[in-house]
C-alpha positions as CSV (number, residue, x, y, z in Angstrom):
1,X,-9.0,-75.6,-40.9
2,X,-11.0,-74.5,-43.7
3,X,-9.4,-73.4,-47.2
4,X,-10.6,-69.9,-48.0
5,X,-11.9,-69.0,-51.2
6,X,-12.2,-65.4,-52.3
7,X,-15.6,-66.5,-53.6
8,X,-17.7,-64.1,-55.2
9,X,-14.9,-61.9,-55.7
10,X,-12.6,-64.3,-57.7
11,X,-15.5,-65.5,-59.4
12,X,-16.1,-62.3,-60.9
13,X,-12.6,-61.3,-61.6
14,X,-11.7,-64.7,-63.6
15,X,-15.3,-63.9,-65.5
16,X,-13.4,-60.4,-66.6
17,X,-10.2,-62.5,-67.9
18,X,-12.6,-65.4,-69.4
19,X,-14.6,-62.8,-70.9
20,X,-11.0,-61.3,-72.6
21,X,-10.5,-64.5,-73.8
22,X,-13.3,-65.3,-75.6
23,X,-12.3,-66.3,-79.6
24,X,-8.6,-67.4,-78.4
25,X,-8.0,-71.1,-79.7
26,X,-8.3,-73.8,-76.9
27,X,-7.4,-73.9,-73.4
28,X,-6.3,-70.0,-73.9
29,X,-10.0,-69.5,-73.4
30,X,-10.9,-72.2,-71.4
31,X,-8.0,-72.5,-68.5
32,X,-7.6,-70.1,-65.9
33,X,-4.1,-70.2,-65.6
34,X,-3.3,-70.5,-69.4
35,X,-5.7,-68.2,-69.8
36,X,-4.1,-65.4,-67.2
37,X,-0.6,-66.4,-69.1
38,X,-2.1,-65.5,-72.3
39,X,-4.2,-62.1,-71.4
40,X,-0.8,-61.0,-70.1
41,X,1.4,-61.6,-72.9
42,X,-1.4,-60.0,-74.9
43,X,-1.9,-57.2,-73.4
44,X,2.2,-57.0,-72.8
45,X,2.2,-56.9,-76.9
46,X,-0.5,-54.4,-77.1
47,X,1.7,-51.9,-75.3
48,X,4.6,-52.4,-77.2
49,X,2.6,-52.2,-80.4
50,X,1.1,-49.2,-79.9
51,X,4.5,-47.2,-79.6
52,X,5.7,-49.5,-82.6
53,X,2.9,-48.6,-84.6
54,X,3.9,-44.9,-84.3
55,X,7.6,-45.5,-85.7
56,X,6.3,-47.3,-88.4
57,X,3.8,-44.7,-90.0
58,X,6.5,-41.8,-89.4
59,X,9.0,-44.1,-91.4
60,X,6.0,-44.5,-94.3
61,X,5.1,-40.7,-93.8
62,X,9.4,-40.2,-94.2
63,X,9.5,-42.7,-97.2
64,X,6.1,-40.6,-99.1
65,X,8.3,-37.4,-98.7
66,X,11.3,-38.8,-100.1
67,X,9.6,-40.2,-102.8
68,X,7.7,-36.5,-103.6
69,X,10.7,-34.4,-103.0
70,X,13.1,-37.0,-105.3
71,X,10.6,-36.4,-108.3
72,X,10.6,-32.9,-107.8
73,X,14.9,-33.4,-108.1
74,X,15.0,-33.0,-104.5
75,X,16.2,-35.2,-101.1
76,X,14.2,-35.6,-98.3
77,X,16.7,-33.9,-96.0
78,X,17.4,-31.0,-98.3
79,X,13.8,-30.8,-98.2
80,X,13.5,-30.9,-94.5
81,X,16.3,-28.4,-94.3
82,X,15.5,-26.0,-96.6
83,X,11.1,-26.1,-94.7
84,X,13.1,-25.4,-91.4
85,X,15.5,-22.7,-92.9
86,X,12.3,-21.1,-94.1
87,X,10.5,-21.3,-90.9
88,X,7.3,-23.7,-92.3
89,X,6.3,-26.0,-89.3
90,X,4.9,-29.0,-91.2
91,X,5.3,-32.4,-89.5
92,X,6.2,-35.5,-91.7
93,X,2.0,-36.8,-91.3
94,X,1.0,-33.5,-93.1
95,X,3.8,-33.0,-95.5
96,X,2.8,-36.7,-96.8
97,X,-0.4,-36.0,-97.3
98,X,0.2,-32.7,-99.0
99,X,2.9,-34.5,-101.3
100,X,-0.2,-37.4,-101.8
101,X,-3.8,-35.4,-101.9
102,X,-2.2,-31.8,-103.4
103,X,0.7,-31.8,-105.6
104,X,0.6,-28.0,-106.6
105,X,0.9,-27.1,-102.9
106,X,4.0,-29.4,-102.3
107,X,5.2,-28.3,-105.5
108,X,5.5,-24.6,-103.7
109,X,6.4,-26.2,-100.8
110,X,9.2,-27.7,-102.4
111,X,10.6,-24.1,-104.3
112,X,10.2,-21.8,-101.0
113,X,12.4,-25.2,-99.3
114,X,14.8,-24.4,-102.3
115,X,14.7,-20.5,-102.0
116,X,15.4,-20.7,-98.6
117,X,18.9,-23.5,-98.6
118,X,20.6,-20.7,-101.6
């Protein structure tokens, strides 16, 4: 009986995780199986990341807003509220960097919001 190898085929898969692993500290880029462990859990946290990433810059986009709408003597969400009730589709990304890069224009932004809540 004659243990089979994959060979050339393995070979060239376990190249693909070493090759992955290149720059991890020690055996993570030396030993197959610790290796394998550690490409998973990797990539396992890169997927989770990515959607985390997106909740965080909405809650810094959210946070800019307040901020802008406060100094104008105004909440975020009577802000929100009064861009809705005047029917002005600007998501939190843009309105940030309106508030940030153009203050005239979120200074309008910010008196059609009122106009529109009386």
């Amino acid at each position: 009986m004659v243990r089979v190898t994959i060979g050339a085929p393995r070979r060239r898969k376990k190249n693909r995780y070493f090759k992955q692993a290149k720059g991890y500290w020690g055996g993570r880029s030396k030993l197959w199986r610790t290796v394998r462990e550690t490409l998973l859990r990797a990539w396992a946290y890169g997927t989770r990341d990515r959607r985390h990433k997106k909740r965080i810059f909405r809650r810094l986009w959210v946070v800019r807003v307040n901020a802008a709408a406060r100094m104008r003597g105004m909440s975020y969400s009577q802000l929100i509220d009064g861009l809705n009730k005047a029917k002005i589709a600007l998501n939190r990304k843009q309105l940030s960097e309106i508030a940030i890069h153009d203050p005239k224009a979120f200074d309008t932004l910010v008196n059609e919001a009122r106009a529109a809540r009386k």
